[in-house]
Each structure stands twice: as C-alpha cells, then as structure tokens.
C-alpha positions in Angstrom: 314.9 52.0 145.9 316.7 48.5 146.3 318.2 47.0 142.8 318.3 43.6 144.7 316.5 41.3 143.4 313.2 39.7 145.7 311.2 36.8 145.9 307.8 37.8 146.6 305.9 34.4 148.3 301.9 34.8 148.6 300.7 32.5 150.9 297.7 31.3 151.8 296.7 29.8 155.3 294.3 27.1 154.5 296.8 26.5 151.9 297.7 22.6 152.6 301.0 23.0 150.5 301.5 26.5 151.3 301.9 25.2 155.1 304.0 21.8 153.8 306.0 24.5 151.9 307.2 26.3 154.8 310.2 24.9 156.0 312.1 24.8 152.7 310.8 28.2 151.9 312.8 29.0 155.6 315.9 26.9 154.9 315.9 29.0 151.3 315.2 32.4 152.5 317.9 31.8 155.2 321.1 30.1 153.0 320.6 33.7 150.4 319.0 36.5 153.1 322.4 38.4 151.9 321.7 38.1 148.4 318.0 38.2 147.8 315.0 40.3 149.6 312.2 38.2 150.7 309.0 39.2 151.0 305.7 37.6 151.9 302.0 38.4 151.1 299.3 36.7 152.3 296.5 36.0 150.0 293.9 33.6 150.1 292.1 30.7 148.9 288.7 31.8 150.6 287.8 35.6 150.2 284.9 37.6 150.6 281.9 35.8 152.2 283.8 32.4 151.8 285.9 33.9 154.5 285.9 32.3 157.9 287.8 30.8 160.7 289.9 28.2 160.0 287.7 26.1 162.7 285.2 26.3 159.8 287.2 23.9 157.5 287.9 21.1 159.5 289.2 19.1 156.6 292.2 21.9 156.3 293.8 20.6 159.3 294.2 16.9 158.6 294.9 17.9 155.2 297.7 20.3 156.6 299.1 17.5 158.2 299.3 15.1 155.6 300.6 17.3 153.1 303.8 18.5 155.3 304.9 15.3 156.4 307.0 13.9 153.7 308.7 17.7 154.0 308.6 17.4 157.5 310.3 13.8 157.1 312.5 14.1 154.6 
C-alpha cells in the first residue's frame, strides 16, 4: 500500500461549483501528480428517487455557466 499522501475530490455533476471548480482542481492535480495521488469520487447532490437526467434540471445548466465564468475568466 502507497504511504503517499492523496487528495480524495467527490464531485458531484449538477454541482454548479463542482463544474466552476474543475479547471483549478486540473491545473493543481497536474503542478503535484509526482508528489500527491489524486483520486476522484463521484457523489451526488440528487440520489435515490431524486435521481434523474440532468435534462431534468434545466436550471443546472445556466447555473453551471454562471458559476465557472469568473474561473473560466480569470
């Protein structure tokens, strides 16, 4: 078994800041891959019978949008 240390990320896909997240979480996980395991799990926001296509939550989109663009702008 490994002795390195991890960073264990559960994400969620109708997760508006789990999306806006995503490209710093990259830009991290790439400057230490040498140093530090990453691992990701998904998990979620809407489980059991809430469970359903994303088409279902049309707000998630939009949302999505909104909340990655001062990442995606900065």
């Amino acid at each position: 078994m490994s002795k390195q240390p991890f960073v264990l990320y559960v994400a969620d896909a109708y997760c508006g800041w789990c999306f806006g997240f995503g490209p710093r979480l990259k830009e991290f996980e790439t400057a230490n891959r040498d140093r530090v395991d990453f691992r990701v799990l998904s998990g979620g926001l809407f489980v059991g019978e809430r469970a359903r296509p994303i088409s279902h939550y049309p707000h998630i989109a939009e949302a999505n949008a909104r909340i990655a663009s001062p990442w995606l702008n900065a």
